[in-house]
C-alpha positions as CSV (number, residue, x, y, z in Angstrom):
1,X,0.3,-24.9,-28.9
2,X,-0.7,-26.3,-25.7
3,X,1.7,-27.1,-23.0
4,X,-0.2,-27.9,-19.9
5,X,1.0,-30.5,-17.0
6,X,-1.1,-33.1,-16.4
7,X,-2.4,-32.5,-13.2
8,X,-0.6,-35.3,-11.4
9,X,2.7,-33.6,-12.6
10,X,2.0,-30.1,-11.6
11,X,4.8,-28.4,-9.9
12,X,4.3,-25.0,-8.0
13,X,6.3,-22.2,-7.1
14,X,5.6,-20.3,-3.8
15,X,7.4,-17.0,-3.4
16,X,6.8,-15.2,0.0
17,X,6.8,-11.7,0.8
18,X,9.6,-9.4,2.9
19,X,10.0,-6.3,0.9
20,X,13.6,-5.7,-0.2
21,X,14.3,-9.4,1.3
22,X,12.7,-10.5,-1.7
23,X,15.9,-10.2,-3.9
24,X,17.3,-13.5,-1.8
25,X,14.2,-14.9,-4.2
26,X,15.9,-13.9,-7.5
27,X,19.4,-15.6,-6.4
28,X,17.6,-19.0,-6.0
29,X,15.7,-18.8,-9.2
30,X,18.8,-17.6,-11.1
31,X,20.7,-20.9,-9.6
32,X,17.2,-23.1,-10.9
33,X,17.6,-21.3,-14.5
34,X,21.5,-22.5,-14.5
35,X,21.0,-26.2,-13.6
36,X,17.9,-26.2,-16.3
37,X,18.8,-26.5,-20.2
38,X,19.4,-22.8,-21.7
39,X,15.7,-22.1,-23.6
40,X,14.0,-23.8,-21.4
41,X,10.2,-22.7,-20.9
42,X,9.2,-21.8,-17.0
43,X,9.3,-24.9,-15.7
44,X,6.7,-24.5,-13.0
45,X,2.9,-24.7,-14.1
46,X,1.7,-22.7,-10.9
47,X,3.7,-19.7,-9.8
48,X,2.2,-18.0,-6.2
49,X,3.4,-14.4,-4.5
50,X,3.1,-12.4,-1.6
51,X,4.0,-9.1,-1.4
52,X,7.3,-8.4,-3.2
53,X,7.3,-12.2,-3.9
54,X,4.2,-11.5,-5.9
55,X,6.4,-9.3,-8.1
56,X,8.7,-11.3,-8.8
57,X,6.2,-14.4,-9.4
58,X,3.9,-11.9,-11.9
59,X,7.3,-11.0,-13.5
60,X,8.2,-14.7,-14.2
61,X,4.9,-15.7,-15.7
62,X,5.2,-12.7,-18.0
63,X,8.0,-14.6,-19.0
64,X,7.5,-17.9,-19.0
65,X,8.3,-18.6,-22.3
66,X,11.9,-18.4,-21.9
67,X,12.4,-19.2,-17.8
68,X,16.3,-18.3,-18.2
69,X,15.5,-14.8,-19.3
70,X,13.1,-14.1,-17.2
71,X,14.9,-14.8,-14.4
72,X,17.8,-12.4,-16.1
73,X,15.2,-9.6,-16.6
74,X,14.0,-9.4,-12.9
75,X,17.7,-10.2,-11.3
76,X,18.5,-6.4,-13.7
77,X,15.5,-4.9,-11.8
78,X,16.3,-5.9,-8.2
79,X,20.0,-5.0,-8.9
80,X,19.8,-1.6,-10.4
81,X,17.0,-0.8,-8.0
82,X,16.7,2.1,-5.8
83,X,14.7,3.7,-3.1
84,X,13.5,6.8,-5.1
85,X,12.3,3.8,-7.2
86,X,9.8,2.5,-4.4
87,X,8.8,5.2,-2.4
88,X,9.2,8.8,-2.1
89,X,12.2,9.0,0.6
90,X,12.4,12.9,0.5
91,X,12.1,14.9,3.9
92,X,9.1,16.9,2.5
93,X,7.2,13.6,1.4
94,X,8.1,11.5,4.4
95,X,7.2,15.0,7.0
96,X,3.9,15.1,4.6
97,X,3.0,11.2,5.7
98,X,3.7,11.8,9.5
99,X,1.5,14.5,9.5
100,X,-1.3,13.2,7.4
101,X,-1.4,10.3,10.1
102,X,-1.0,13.0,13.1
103,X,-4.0,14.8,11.3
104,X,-6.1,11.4,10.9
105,X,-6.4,11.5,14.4
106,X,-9.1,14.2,14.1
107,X,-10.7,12.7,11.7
108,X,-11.6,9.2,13.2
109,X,-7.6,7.9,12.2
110,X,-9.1,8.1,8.0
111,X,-7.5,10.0,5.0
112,X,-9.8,12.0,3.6
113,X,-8.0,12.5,0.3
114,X,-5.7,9.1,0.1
115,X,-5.6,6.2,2.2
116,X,-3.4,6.8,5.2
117,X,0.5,5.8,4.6
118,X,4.0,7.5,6.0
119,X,5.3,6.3,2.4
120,X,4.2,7.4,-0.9
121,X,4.8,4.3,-3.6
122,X,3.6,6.3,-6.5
123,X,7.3,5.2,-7.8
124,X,6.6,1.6,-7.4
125,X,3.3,2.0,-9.5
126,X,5.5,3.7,-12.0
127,X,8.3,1.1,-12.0
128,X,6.1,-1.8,-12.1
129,X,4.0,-0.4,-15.3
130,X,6.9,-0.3,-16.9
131,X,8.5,-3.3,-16.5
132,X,5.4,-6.1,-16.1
133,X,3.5,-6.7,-19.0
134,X,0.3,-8.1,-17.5
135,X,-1.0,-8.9,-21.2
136,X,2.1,-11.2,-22.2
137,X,0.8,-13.1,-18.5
138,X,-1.9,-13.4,-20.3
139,X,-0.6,-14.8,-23.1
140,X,2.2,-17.1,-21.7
141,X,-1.8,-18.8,-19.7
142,X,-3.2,-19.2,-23.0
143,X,-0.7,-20.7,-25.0
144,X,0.1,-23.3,-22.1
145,X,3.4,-22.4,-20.4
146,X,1.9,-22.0,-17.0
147,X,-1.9,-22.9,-15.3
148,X,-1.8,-20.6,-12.8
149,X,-0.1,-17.3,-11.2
150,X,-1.6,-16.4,-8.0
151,X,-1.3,-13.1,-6.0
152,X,-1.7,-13.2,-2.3
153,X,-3.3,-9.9,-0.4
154,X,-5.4,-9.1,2.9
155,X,-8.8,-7.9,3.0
156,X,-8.9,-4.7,5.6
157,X,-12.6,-5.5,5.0
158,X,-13.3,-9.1,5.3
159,X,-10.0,-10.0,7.5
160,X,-10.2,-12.5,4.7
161,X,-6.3,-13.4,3.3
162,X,-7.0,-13.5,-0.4
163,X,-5.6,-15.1,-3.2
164,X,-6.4,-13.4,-6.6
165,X,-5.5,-15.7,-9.7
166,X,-5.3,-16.1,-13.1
167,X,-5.6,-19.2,-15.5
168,X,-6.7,-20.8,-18.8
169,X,-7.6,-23.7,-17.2
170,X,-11.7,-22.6,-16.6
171,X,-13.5,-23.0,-13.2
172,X,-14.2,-26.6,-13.7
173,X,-10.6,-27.4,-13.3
174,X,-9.4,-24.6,-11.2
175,X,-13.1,-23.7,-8.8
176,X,-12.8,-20.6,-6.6
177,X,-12.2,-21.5,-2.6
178,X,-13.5,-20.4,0.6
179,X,-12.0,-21.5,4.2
180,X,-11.8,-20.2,7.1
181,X,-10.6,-16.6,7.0
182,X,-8.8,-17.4,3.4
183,X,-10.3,-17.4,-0.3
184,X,-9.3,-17.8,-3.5
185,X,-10.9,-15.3,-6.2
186,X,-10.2,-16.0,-10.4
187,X,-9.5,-12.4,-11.9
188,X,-7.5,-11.1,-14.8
189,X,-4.7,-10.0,-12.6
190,X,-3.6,-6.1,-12.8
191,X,-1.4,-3.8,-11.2
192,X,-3.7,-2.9,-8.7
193,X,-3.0,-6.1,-7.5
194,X,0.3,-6.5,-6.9
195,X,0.2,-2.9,-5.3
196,X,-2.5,-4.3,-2.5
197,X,0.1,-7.3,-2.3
198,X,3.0,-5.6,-1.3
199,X,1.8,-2.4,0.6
200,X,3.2,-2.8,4.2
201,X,0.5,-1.4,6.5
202,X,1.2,1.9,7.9
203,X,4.6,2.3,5.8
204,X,2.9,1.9,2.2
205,X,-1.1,2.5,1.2
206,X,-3.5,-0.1,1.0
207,X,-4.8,-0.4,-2.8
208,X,-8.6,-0.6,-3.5
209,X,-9.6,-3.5,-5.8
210,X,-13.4,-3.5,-6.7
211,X,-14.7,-1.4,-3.5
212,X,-12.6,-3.0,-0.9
213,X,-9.3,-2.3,0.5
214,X,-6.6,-4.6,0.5
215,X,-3.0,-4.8,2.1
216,X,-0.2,-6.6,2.4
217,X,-0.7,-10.6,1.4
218,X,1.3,-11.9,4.7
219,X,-1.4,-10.3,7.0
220,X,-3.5,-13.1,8.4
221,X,-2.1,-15.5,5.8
222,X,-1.7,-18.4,7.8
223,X,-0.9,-21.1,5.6
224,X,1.4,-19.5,2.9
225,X,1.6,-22.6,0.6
226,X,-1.8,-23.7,0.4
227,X,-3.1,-21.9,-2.6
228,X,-0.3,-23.3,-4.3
229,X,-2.1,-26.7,-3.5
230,X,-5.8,-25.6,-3.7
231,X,-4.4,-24.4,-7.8
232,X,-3.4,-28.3,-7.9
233,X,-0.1,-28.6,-6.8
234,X,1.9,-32.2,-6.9
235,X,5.2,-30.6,-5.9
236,X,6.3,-27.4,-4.5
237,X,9.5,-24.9,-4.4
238,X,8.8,-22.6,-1.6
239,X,11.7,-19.9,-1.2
240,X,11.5,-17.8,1.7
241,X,13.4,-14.9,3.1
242,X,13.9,-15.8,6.5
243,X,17.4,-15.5,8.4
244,X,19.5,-18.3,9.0
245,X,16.8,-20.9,10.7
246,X,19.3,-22.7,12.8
247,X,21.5,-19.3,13.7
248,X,20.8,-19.3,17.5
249,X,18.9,-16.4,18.8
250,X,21.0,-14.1,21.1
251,X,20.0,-13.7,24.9
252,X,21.7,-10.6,25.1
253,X,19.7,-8.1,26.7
254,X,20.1,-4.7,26.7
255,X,18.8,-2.9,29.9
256,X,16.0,-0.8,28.4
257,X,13.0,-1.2,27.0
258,X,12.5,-2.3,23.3
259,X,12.8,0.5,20.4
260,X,9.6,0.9,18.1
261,X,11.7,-0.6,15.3
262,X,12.5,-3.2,17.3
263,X,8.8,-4.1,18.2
264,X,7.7,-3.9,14.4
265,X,10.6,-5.9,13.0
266,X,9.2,-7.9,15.8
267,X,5.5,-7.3,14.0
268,X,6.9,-7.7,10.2
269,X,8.7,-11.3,11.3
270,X,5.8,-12.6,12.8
271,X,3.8,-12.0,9.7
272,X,6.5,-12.5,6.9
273,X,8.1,-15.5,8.2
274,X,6.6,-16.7,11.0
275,X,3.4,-18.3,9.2
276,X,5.7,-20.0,6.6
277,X,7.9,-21.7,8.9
278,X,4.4,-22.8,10.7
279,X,3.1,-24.0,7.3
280,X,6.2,-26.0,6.4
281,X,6.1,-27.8,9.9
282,X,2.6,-28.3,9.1
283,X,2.8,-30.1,6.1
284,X,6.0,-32.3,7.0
285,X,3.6,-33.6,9.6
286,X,0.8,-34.3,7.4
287,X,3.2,-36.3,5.0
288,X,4.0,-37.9,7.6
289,X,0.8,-39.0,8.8
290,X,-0.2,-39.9,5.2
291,X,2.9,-41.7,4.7
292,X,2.0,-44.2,7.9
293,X,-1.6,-44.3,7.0
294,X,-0.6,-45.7,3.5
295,X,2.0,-48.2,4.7
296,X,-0.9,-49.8,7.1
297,X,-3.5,-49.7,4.0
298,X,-2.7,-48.4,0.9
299,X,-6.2,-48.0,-0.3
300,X,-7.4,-46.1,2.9
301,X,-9.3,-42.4,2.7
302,X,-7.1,-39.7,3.8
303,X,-9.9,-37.4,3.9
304,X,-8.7,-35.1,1.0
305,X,-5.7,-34.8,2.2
306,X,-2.3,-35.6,-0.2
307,X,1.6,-35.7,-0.1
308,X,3.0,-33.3,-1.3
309,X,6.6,-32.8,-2.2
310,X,8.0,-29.7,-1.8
311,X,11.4,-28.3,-1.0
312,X,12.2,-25.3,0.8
313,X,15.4,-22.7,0.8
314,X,16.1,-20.0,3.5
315,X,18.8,-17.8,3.2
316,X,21.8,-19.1,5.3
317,X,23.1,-16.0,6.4
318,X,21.6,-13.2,9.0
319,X,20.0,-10.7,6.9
320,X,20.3,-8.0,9.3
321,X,24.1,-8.8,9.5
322,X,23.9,-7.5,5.6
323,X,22.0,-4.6,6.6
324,X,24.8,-3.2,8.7
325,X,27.0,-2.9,5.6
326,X,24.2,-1.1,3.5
327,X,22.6,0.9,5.6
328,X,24.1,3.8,4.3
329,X,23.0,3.5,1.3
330,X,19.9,4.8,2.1
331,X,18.5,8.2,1.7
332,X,19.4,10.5,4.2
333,X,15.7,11.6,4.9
334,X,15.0,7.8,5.3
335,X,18.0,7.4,7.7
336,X,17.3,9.9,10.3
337,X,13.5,8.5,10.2
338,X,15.0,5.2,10.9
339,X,17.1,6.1,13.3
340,X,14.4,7.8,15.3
341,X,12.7,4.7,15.6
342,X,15.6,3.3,16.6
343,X,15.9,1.1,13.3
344,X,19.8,1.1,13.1
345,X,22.4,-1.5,13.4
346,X,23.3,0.4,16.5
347,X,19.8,0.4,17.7
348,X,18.8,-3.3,17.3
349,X,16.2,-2.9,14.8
350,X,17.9,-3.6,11.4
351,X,15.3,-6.1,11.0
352,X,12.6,-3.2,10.6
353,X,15.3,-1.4,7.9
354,X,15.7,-4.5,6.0
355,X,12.3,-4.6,4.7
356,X,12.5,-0.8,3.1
357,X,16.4,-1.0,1.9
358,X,15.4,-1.3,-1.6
359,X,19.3,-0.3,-2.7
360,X,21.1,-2.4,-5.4
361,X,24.1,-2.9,-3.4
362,X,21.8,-4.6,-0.6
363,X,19.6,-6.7,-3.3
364,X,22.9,-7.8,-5.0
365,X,24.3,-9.2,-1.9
366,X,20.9,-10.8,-1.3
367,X,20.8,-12.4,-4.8
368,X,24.1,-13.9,-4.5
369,X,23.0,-15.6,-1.2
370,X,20.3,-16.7,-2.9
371,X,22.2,-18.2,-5.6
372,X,25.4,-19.8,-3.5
373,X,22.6,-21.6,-1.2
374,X,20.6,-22.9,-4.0
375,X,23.9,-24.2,-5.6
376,X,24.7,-26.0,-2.0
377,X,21.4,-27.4,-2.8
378,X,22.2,-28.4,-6.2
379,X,21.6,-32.3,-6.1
380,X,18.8,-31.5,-4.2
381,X,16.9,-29.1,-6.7
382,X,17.9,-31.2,-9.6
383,X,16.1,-34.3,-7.9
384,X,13.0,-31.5,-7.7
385,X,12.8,-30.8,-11.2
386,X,13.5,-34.2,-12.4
387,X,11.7,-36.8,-10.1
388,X,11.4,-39.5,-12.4
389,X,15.0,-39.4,-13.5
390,X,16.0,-40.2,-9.7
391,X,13.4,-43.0,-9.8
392,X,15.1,-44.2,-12.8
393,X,18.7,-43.8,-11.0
394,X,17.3,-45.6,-7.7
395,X,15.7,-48.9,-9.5
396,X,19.1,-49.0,-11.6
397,X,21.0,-49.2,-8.1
């Protein structure tokens, strides 16, 4: 039985990437599934990911049938999940990476055997055949519970930023897109995907898909949300994984140069968060503008451009202030790699460590964030997932 939105009711869920930041995502959705009755079905029709956010969105449309345990099934992942799990965080295999880069170097900077990586995520291919059923997806599409899942990765090829997605809906309804230096492709979506997705350049391998190369989705992704709209949505729940937006940066300096962890957490923010926060401003503006436009003549052209509602949550805390408390957790190998690059909470660059601290005692603290600030949202999210009962409420007034 069919159970697809009508298009003008289509509501979207846009999950961004940040490695083991990603389990702030699962906190969020797990407060969603609370306020929403027991067995209720997923109730977004488009689910989008990057990078680990393209996990978890994969994960939820495998699941869509039942949104509450889907939600349960990836918060047991992320909170029994450890870095043997992800990479290979042994000396030997992080010694072998260094020196397959060091030996690139004579060889043009290209692995001859593999492509080029300082982590091995053999673990992650492993984990994620196990526990994501790619043909229930499938299934969850055809019978109606969701139009579209999207998978977000870069293109070391075309520079392109590249959505690959997957729907029941036909290319009538949902046409394939090309802007500039973004695209969206239809596919059956596979593992190889969500690999390309989430591998971080230079820490985890870029995945071939057909005979191109692809890496991380937040590479040259410049407008995170928009192939949530270009799949047709109305109304959007973007979560992100950014720290506190309105914590005030600190002008403390430290009379030395910056650490290499420091300049690629510096490198990882820019394109993790950076473009989302961009993106949101964007498209407050352009409701804005719409908004005015309409008031003067409600019949004017807006040159394709809509409203969309949307509401956004950030985790309210610091991230790397959690990091501090966990980041012993980690493997020693990985530690005194870390600490080389000067990625320590001594060292200033716990914002480098935080996206590899796939530890459960990190994601659980992360998931419970997630969940207290989507509960302080509560009225909020409920006036998300039920417009027309606020309308209702409002005209009763």
């Amino acid at each position: 039985m069919s159970h697809h939105q009508p298009a003008a009711d289509r509501t979207a869920l846009v999950l961004t990437g940040g490695g083991a930041r990603a389990a702030y995502q699962v906190g969020v959705l797990k407060a969603a599934a609370q306020l929403l009755p027991k067995r209720a079905h997923n109730p977004f029709s488009i689910i989008t990911g990057t990078s680990a956010g393209a996990v978890n969105a994969v994960a939820l449309g495998a699941s869509a049938n039942n949104f509450r345990l889907a939600v349960k099934k990836v918060e047991h992942i992320w909170s029994h999940l450890h870095v043997d799990q992800v990479y290979k965080a042994g000396h030997l295999d992080l010694l072998g990476g260094i020196l397959r880069l060091a030996f690139s170097l004579f060889h043009q900077g290209i692995g001859l055997r593999k492509p080029l990586s300082i982590l091995n995520n053999a673990p992650l291919a492993e984990l994620l055949s196990r526990v994501i059923d790619f043909g229930d997806l499938e299934r969850r599409l055809e019978g109606g519970l969701l139009d579209a899942v999207g998978v977000t990765a870069s293109s070391y090829d075309s520079g392109e930023s590249v959505t690959f997605y997957q729907s029941n809906l036909g290319g009538n309804i949902l046409p394939e897109w090309r802007q500039a230096r973004r695209r969206g492709v239809a596919t059956r979506l596979g593992l190889e995907h969500l690999l390309a997705s989430s591998a971080i350049p230079t820490l985890l391998p870029p995945a071939k898909i057909g005979e191109a190369y692809y890496g991380d989705g937040a590479l040259r992704q410049v407008s995170p949300i928009s192939s949530a709209i270009h799949l047709g949505a109305e109304r959007i729940l973007v979560v992100g994984v950014s720290g506190n937006p309105t914590h005030k940066p600190s002008e403390r300096h430290e009379g030395h140069s910056p650490s290499m962890a420091r300049m690629m957490g510096h490198v990882f923010n820019s394109a993790f968060i950076d473009a989302l926060e961009n993106d949101m401003e964007h498209m407050v503006r352009i409701n804005e503008l719409i908004g005015i436009v309409r008031n003067e003549n409600p019949r004017a052209e807006t040159a394709g451009l809509k409203m969309v509602d949307f509401l956004c949550i950030n985790p309210s805390v610091e991230i790397n202030q959690l990091v501090a408390r966990h980041f012993n957790s980690l493997p020693r190998s990985m530690r005194a790699v870390l600490k080389m690059t000067g990625a320590t909470p001594s060292g200033g660059g716990t914002s480098m460590a935080s996206y590899l601290l796939f530890e459960g005692a990190f994601c659980r603290d992360l998931i419970a964030c997630g969940y207290r600030d989507a509960m302080a949202q509560e009225e909020a999210l409920m006036a998300f997932f039920y417009p027309q009962r606020e309308v209702v409420l409002r005209q009763g007034a």
